[in-house]
N, C-alpha and C positions, 0 to 999 in steps of 0.2 A: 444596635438598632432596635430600638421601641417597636413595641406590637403596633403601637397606631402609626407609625412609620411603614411597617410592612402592609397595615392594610387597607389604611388611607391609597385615595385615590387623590396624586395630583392633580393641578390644572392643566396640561399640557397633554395627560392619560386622559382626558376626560371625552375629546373627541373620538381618540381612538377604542375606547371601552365603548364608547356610545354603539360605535359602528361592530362591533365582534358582538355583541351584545344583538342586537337585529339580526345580525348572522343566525349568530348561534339559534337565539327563541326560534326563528323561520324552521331552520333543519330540525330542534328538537320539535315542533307542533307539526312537521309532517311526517316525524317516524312515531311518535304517538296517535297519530290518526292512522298510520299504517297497521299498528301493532292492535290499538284499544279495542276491534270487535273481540278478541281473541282473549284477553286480559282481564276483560272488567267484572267476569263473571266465573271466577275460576271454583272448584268445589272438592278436587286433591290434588297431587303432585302430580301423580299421571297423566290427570288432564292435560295439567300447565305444563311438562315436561312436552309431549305428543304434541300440542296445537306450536309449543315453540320451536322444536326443532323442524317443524312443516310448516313456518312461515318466518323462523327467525334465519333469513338466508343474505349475509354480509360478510362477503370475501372469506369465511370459511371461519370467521369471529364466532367464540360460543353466549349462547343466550343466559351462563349462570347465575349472572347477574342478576338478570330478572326474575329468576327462581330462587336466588337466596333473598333480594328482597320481599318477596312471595308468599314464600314455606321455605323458612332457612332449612339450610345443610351445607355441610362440606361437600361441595360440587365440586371444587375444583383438587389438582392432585399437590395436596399439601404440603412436598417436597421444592414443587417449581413455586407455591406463591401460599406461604406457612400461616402467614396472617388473615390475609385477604376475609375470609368469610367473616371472621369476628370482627374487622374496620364494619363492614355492609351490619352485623347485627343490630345497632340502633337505629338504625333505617328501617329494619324486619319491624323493630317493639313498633316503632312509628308509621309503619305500615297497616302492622295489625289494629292499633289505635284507631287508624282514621276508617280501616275496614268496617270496623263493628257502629263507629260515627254517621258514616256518609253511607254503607251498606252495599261498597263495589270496592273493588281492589285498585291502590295508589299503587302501584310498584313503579308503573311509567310516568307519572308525574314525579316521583320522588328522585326516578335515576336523570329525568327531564332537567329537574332543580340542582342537582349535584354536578352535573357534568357542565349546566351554566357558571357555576361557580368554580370551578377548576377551571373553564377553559377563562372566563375573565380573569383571573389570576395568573393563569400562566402567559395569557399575552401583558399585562402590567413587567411579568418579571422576567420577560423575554425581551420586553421594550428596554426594562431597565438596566439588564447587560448590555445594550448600546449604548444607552446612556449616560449610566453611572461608572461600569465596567471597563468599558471600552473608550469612552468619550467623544462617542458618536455624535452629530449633528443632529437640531430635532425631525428636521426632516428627513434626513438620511437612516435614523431610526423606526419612522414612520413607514417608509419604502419598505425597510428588509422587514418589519414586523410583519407589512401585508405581502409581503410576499411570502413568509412561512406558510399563513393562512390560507394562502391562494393555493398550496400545493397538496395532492391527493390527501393522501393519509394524514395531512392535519388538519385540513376540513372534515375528512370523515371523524376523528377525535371531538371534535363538535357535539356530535348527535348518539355514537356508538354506545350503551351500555356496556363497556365491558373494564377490564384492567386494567386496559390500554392508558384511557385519559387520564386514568387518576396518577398511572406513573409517570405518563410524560411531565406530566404538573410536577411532580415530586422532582426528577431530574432538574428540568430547568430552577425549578426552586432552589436546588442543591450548586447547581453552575452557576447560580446567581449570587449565593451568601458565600460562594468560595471564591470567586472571583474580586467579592471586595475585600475578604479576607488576603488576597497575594495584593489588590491593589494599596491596602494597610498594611502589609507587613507582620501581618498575627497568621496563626496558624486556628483551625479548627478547633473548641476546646472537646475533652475527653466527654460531655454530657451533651454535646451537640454531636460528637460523633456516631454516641450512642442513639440518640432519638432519630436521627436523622438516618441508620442504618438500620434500625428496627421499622422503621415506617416504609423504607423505599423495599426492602429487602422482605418485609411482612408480605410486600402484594408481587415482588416479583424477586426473586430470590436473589437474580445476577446482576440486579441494580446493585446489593449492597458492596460489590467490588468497587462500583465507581463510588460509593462512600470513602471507603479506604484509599483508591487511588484519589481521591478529594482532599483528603486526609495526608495524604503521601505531597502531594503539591504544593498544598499552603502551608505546611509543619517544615520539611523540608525531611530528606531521610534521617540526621542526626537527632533529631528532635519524636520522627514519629516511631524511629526504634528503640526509645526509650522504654525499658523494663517492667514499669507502671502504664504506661499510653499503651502498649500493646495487650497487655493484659488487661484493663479497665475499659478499652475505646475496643478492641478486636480479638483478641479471642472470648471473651468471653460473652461478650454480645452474642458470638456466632455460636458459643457453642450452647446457649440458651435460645436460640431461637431454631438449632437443628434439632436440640430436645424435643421443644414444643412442636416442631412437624413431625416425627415422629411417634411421636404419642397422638398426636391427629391422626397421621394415618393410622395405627393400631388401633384406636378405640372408635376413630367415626370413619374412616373410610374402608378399611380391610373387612369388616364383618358385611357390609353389604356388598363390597366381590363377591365375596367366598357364597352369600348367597345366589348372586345372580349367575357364579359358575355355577354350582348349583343345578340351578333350574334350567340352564343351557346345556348339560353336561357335558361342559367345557372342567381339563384336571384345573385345579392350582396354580398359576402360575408366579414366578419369583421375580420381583422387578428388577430390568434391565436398561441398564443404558444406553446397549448395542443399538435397540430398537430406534433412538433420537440421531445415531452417525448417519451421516449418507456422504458416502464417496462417489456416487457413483453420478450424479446431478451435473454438466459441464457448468462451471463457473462464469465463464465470460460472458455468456449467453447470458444466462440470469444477472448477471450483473447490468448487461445493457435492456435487457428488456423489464427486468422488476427492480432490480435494486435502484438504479438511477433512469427505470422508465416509470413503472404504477406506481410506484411511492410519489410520487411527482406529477404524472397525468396519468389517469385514467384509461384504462383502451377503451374503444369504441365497441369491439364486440369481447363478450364474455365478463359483462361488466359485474362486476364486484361477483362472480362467479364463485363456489371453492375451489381452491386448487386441488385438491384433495376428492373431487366429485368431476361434476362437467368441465372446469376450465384448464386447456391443456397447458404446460408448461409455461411455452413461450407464446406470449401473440403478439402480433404486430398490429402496429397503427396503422391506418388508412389514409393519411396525410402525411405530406413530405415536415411539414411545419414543426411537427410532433419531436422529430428528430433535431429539428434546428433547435428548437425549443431543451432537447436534454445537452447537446454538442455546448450550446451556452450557457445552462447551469452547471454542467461536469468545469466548464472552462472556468469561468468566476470562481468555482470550487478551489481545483488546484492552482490558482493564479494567488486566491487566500491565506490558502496554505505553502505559498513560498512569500508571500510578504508577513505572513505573523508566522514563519520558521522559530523564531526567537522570543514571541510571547509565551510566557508560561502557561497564560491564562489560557489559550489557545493549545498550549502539549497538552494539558489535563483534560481537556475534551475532546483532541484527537485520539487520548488514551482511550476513553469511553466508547468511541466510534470502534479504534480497532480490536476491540478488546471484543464486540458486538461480532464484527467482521472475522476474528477467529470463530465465534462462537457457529457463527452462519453460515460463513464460507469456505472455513476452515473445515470444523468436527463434520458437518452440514445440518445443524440443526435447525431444520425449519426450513430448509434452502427451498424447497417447491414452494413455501408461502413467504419467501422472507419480508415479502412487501407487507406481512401483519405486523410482523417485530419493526418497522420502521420508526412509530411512536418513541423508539428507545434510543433513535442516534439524528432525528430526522431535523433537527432544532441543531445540529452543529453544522448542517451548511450555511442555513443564514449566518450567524456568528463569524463565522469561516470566512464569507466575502465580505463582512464588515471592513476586515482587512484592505480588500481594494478601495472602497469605499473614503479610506482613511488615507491610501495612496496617491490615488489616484481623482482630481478635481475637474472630473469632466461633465459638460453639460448633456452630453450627447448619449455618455456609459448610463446617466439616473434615466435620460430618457427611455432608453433601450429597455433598461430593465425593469420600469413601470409598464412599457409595452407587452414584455415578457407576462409579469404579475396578473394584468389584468386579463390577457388570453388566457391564462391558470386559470386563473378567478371564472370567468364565465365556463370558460371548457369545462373543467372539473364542479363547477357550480350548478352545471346543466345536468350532466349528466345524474350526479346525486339525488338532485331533486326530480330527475325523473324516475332515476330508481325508487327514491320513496313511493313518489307519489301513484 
């Protein structure tokens, strides 16, 4: 597949870019009119650090983004996301360029432009798994793509400065070039497994599993335990990019702990992983009320609140419709996944999903916010009912679930934009 292949816009992409495209510009020009008193005139880190974390308030998302394009630094903890600040660095040069130019700070216009671009792309290559992948209808294509968009958390991927957008783009990217790979018959080669796991795994570290389980599905086992592909495609990719987090943490993040214990006098302390388990979170609850509730609609109260601050646990909806609304996305879900039981294409991203769902549900990492980590499995339900989609030739089932889509769309459409605004 030619680069102008990938990044050519068909004719048939052109309507629906148009409209993600109006989407998108809309949310990103009213979180930069939220953010820009606060931005345009920044004068050290402190400042920008202090005005963001007292106005940058979205579901409990951090503002580092905007402060490595800002006044870089290793914000974030370079174990969970190793690359990340050095991807954002040409953004920083390009930042400070236009600073000393135009004589106010781009950071929001720059993350403005980037997250346009990742989110048209990742809807092209999320179309294109119905399309190409799957052999979807165009119309039936067109439904499940807007209905991803119509749903919480990939609407919010829109407009969010954070980690979030760029990985989901990279996922779906990856479930898209692996997907034509089972539908040809090739496997992954050893230099795309490599770029392809340094890049998803540079900004979030547990992506680069579903590289390898990408890697594991299209190769098939005999081929991907081969002696040389293990060695050349996975260990040694991982064990140069655990280097390099490491060495990030000791030279740019540990010395500014050690001073800010320091000056709190707080002792030392030794990083732990205990502190990310939680057993103690009931499951089922979170599972109906954030994993396949906010990740999907929004509540009405405690909206985009942190979980970690004001917003309690569980909350409920105010509306009975709310519930109907998840009873028939859950339903379409597992109705998917007993009709694509037998696609491979489909095991490989339910690997991904459960692989998420140990991580979350399982250890409990992240379990009180799981609805942030959704960006990273949230693109396998549409995919998932493509399968009925492909079953099932009703005129009444597309009806339904454009009804469904478009109550998303406003409900969640509303609410966002009044939070921006």
């Amino acid at each position: 597949m030619s680069v102008r292949e990938m990044l050519g816009i068909r004719r048939e992409e052109r309507v629906p870019a148009l409209l993600l495209l109006a989407v998108t510009i809309a949310f990103n020009v009213m979180f930069v009119l939220r953010l820009m008193p606060i931005m345009l005139h920044v004068t050290s880190r402190g400042m920008l650090m202090s005005r963001l974390l007292a106005n940058f308030r979205l579901s409990g998302y951090d503002p580092f983004t905007l402060t490595m394009l800002s006044i870089w630094n290793v914000d974030y903890n370079p174990y969970r996301h190793p690359l990340y600040a050095f991807f954002i660095w040409p953004f920083n040069r390009l930042n400070f360029w236009l600073r000393h130019l135009l004589g106010f700070d781009c950071s929001l216009f720059i993350a403005a432009v980037l997250l346009t671009v990742v989110a048209l792309y990742g809807m092209i290559y999320l179309r294109r798994i119905f399309t190409d992948v799957l052999d979807v209808g165009q119309k039936d294509a067109n439904l499940l793509t807007a209905f991803f968009y119509s749903m919480a958390y990939a609407m919010l991927m829109l407009c969010v400065p954070e980690h979030f957008p760029f990985s989901m783009f990279l996922l779906i990217l990856v479930a898209y070039l692996s997907g034509m790979c089972i539908k040809q018959g090739r496997g992954l080669t050893v230099w795309q497994t490599v770029v392809l796991f340094v890049v998803t795994a540079g900004i979030t570290l547990s992506n680069g599993v579903k590289v390898f389980l990408a890697a594991l599905f299209t190769k098939g086992i005999r081929r991907f335990l081969k002696p040389a592909y293990l060695l050349l495609a996975v260990l040694l990719p991982t064990l140069l990019i655990g280097v390099a987090a490491h060495y990030e943490y000791k030279k740019m993040v540990l010395p500014r702990e050690l001073v800010q214990q320091r000056l709190r006098g707080i002792k030392p302390q030794t990083a732990s992983f205990d502190k990310w388990i939680d057993m103690e979170t009931p499951r089922m609850e979170v599972a109906a009320a954030n994993l396949f509730g906010e990740t999907i609609q929004l509540h009405q109260d405690h909206t985009f609140e942190d979980g970690s601050g004001t917003r309690p646990l569980i909350v409920s909806y105010r509306w009975a419709i709310n519930y109907l609304v998840e009873i028939i996305v859950v339903g379409l879900f597992v109705a998917g996944i007993w009709y694509g039981r037998r696609n491979r294409f489909l095991l490989l991203l339910l690997s991904w999903m459960a692989f998420d769902m140990l991580i979350h549900l399982g250890l409990g990492f992240g379990i009180k916010e799981v609805y942030m980590m959704s960006p990273h499995w949230l693109f396998v339900i549409p995919i998932t009912m493509a399968f009925v989609f492909l079953r099932v030739a009703s005129r009444w089932l597309r009806l339904g679930f454009l009804a469904v889509s478009v109550f998303l769309f406003v409900y969640n459409g509303y609410l966002l934009a009044n939070y921006l605004l």
